[in-house]
C-alpha positions in Angstrom: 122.1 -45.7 111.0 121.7 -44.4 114.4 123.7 -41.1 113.4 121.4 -40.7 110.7 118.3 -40.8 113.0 119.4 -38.5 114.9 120.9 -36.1 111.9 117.3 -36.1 110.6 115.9 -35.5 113.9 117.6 -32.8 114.5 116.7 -31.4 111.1 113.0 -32.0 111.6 113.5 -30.0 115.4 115.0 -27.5 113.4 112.7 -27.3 111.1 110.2 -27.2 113.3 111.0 -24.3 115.0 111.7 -22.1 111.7 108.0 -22.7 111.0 107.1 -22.2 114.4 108.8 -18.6 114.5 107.5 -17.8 110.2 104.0 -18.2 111.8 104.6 -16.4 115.0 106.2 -13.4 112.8 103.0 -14.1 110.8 101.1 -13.5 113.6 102.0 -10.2 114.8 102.6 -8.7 111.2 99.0 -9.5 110.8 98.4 -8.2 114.3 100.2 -4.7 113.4 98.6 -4.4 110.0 95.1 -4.5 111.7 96.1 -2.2 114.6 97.5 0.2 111.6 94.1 0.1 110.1 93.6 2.9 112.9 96.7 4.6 112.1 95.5 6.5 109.1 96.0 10.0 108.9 93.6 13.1 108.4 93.3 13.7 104.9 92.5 17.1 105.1 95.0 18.3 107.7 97.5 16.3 106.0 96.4 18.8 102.8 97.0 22.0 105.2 99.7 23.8 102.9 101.1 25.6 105.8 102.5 25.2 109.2 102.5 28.0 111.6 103.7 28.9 114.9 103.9 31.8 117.8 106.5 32.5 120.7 106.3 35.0 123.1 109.8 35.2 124.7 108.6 37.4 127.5 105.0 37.5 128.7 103.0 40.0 127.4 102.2 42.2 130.5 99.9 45.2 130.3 101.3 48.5 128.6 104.5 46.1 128.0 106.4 46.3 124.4 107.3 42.3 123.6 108.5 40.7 121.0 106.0 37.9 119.1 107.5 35.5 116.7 105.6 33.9 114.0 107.2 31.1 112.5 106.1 29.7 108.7 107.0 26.0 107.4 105.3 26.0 103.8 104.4 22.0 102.9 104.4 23.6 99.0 105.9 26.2 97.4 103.5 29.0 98.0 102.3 32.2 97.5 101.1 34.2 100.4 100.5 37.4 102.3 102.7 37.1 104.9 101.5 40.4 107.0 98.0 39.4 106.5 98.9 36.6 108.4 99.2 37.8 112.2 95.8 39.2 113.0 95.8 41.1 116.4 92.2 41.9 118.3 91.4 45.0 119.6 92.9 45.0 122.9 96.6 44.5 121.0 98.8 46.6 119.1 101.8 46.8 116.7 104.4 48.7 118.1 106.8 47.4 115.5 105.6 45.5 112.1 108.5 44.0 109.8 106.0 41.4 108.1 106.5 41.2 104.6 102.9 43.2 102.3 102.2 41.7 99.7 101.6 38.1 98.0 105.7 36.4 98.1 106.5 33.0 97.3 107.5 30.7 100.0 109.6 27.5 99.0 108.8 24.3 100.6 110.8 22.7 102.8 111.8 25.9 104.2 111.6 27.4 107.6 110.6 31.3 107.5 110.6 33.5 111.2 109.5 36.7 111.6 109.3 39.2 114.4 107.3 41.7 115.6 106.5 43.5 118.8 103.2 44.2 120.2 101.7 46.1 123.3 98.3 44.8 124.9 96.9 48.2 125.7 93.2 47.0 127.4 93.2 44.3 130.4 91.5 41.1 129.5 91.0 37.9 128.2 92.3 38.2 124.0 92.9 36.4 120.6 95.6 36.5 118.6 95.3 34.4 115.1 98.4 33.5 113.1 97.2 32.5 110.0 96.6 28.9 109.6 94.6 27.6 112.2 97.0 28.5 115.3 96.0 30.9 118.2 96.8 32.2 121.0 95.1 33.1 124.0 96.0 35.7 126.6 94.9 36.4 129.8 96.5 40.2 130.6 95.3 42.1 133.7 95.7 45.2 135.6 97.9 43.3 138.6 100.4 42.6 136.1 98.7 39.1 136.0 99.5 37.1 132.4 99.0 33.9 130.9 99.7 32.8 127.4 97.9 29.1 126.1 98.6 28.7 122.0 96.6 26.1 120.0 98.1 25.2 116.6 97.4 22.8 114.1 97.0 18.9 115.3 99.9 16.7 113.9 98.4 14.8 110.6 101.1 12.4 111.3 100.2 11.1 114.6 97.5 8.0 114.4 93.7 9.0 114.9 93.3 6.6 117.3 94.9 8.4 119.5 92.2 10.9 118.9 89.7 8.8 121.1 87.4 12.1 121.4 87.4 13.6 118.2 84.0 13.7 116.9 83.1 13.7 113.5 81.3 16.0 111.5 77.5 15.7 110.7 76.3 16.4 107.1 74.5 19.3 108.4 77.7 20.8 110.2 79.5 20.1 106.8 76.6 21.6 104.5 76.6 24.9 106.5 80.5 25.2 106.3 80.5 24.2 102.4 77.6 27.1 102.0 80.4 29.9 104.2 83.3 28.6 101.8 82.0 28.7 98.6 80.2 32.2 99.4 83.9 33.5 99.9 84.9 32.3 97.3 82.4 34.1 95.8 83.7 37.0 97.7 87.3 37.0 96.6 85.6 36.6 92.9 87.4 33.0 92.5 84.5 31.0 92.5 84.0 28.5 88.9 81.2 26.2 88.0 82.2 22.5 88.6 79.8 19.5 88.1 80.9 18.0 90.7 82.5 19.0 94.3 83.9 16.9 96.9 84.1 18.5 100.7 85.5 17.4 103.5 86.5 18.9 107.3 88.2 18.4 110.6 88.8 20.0 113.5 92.6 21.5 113.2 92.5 23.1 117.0 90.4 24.3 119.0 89.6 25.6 122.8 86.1 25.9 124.9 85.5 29.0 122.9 86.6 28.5 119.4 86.9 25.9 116.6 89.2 25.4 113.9 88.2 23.9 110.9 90.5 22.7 108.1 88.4 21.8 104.9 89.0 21.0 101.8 86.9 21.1 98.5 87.9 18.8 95.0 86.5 20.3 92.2 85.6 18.2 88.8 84.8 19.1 85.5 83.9 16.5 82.6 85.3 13.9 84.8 88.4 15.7 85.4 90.3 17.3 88.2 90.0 20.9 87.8 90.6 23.0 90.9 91.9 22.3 94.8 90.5 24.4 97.7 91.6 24.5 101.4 90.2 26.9 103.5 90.5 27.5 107.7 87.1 27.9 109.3 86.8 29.5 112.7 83.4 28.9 114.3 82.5 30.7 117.5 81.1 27.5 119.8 78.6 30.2 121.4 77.1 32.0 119.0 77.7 29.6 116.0 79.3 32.8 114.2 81.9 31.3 111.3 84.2 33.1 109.6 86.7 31.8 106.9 90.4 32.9 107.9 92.2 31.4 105.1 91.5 29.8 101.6 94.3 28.3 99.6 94.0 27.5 96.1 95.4 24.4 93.6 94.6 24.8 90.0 94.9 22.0 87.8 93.9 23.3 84.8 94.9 26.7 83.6 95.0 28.7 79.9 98.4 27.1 79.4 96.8 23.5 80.0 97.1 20.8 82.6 99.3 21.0 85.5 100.1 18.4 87.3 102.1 20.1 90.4 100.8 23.4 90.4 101.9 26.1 92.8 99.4 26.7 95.6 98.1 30.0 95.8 96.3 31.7 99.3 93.7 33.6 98.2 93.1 37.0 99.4 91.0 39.7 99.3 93.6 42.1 97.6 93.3 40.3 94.4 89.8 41.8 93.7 
């Protein structure tokens, strides 16, 4: 009888501290699922259909040929421009330009690198765009002085709460960079009537003199999903100057009907 006693004992001990450990694992799953309520990702840079990058493998001195790499990781098969991608200000030029001209389709998935060399032929402070949403900024002066800082697209996949500065647009800010990208659109004659439009931004990069926009506009018509937009919005923080450097394009439904994965298209000026 004793045995027994202390056989069930035992039992209820262990027991005991099964439950004891179910609620504590209880505990912090419910614990992690309410810190992960932060952890959500940006919608609309998770949409960006296009990851780019620079390298400079030797600092761009003044009146110095150097080689520029411009890396593409497409998120979508894709159709794009690659040449109109690399967009060089005034105080830089191509000395060598392999890009490819014209719209080619890139495969998701894959990683693309391309090459080219440049000079910086004027001293000063300069911006060179690689199409979407990365820069770079250079600092090239007479004493043979550089300095190279490149901004690129924020990582969708790291938690906003680690963004504890990132402000959020204003309906106002949002309205006047709806009104830019639909008036390309407009532009690049690839603007349709839709009942209804959804549009949403945030900042991709951006630097004390420059922002970075990726936004994105849902389409409807009769209830139904018609067309996808994704454009990259640079707006100059001084003079509130904005300019729309990319647009990509989804359409759901075409002449041949619905589709449900359609190829994403960057729209570009050449097509008018």
């Amino acid at each position: 009888m004793g045995k027994t006693k202390i056989i069930v004992a035992v039992i209820l001990v262990f027991l005991g501290v099964l439950i004891a450990l179910a609620f504590a694992g209880y505990l912090v799953r419910e614990e992690i699922a309410k810190e992960k309520e932060g952890w959500v990702t940006d919608p609309v840079i998770a949409h960006i259909p296009l990851r780019a990058d620079l390298d400079f493998p030797d600092e761009p001195i003044l009146n110095r040929t150097v080689d520029i790499i411009y890396t593409l990781t497409p998120q979508v098969d894709l159709k794009t421009d690659v040449s109109e991608g690399l967009i060089l200000p005034e105080g830089i030029v191509f000395v060598e330009n392999n890009l490819p001209t014209g719209q080619i389709t890139l495969s998701k998935g894959r990683t693309y690198r391309y090459s080219a060399k440049i000079k910086v032929v004027k001293p000063g402070r300069w911006t060179i765009y690689a199409s979407p949403g990365v820069y770079a900024d250079l600092g090239v002066f007479e004493d043979l002085w550089a300095g190279v800082a490149i901004y690129k697209v924020m990582d969708a996949t790291i938690p906003l709460t680690r963004y504890h500065l990132k402000e959020n647009l204003s309906k106002e800010h949002l309205d006047i960079l709806k009104s830019v990208a639909k008036e390309s659109l407009r532009e690049y004659s690839a603007q349709r009537e839709h009942e209804k439009e959804e549009f949403n931004c945030s900042e991709i990069s951006g630097s004390p003199d420059i922002s970075y926009y990726g936004c994105e506009m849902i389409c409807y018509s009769n209830s139904k999903l018609h067309d996808r937009y994704y454009f990259v919005i640079e707006e100059d923080r001084h003079t509130k100057e904005i300019t729309v450097r990319n647009v990509y394009r989804w359409a759901y439904w075409t002449p041949s009907g619905f589709e449900s994965k359609p190829v994403c298209e960057e729209i570009t000026r050449t097509k008018i």
